[in-house]
C-alpha positions in Angstrom: 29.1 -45.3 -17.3 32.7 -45.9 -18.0 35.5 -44.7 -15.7 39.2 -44.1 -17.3 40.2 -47.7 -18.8 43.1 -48.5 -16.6 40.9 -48.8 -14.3 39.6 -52.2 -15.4 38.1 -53.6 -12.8 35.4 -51.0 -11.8 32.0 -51.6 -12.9 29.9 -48.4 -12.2 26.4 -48.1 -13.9 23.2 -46.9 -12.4 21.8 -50.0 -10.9 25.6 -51.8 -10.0 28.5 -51.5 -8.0 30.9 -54.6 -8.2 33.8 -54.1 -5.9 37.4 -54.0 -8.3 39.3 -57.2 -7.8 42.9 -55.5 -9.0 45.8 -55.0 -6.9 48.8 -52.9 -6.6 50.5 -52.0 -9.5 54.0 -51.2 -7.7 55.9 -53.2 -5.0 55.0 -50.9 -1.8 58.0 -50.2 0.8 57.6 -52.5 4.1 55.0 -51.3 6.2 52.5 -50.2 3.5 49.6 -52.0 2.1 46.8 -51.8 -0.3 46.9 -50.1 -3.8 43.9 -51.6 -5.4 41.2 -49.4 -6.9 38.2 -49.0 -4.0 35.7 -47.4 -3.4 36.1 -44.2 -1.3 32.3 -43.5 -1.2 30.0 -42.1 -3.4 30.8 -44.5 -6.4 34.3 -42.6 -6.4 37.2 -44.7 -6.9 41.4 -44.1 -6.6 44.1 -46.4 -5.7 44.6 -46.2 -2.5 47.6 -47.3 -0.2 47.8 -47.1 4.0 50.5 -47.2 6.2 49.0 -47.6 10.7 51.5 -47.5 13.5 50.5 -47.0 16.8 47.6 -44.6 17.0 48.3 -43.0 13.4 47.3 -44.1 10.0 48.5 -42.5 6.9 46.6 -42.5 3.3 48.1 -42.2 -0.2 45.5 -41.8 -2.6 45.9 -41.7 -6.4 42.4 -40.5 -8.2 41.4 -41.1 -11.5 42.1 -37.8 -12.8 45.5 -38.4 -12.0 46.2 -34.6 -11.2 48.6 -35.8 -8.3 48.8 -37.5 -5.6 48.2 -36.7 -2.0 48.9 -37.8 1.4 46.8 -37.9 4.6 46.9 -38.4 7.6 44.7 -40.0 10.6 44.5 -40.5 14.3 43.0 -42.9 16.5 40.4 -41.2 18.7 38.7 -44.3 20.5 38.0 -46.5 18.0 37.7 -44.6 15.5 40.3 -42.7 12.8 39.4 -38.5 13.1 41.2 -36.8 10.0 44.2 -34.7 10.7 45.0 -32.9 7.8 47.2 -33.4 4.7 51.1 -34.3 5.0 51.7 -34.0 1.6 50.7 -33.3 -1.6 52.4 -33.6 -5.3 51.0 -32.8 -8.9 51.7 -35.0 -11.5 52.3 -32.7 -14.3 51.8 -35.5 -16.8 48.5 -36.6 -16.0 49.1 -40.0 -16.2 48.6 -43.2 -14.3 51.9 -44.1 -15.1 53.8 -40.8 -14.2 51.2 -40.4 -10.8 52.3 -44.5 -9.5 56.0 -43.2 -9.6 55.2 -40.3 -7.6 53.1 -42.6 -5.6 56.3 -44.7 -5.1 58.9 -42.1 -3.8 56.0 -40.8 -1.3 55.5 -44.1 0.3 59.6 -44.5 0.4 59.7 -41.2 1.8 57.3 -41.6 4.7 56.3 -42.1 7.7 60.0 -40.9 9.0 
């Protein structure tokens, strides 16, 4: 099965999962981390980039479809993160990988504030 091909990297099939070895395509804003294509679960993948302080963690997440790009957000509850709902959302009318990262970019200079 092949995913979109900017995501180079993935290799799904029926028998395999080999975890993507890409990073970040964009410099992130101090504080945030991540943008490599992983696995969310379920053979899914998106980019996805996380920002923790204290006992909150937030989650931007570009899929493949590249319809837009959302934020979420986490708390700690123990040791473990209990989702709290979305912050924000954005379409990217463009549909592309390119227009969605730019997007990405002002949400992760944007936030946490």
């Amino acid at each position: 099965m092949t995913l979109n091909s900017q995501y180079s990297g993935v290799n799904t099939s029926d028998t395999a999962f080999a975890e993507p070895t890409d990073t970040s395509p964009v410099s992130v804003p101090e504080g945030w981390v991540g943008g490599a294509v992983s696995s969310t679960g379920g053979n899914i993948v998106a980019r996805r980039w996380v920002h923790e302080r204290d006992d909150e963690r937030l989650e931007l997440t570009l899929p493949p479809s590249f319809e837009g790009v959302q934020v979420e957000r986490y708390v700690r509850e123990g040791e473990q993160w209990e989702h709290d709902g979305f912050v924000e959302k954005r379409d990217c009318p463009e549909q592309t990988e390119e227009a969605c990262l730019e997007i990405a970019e002002r949400l992760m200079d944007e936030l946490p504030d």
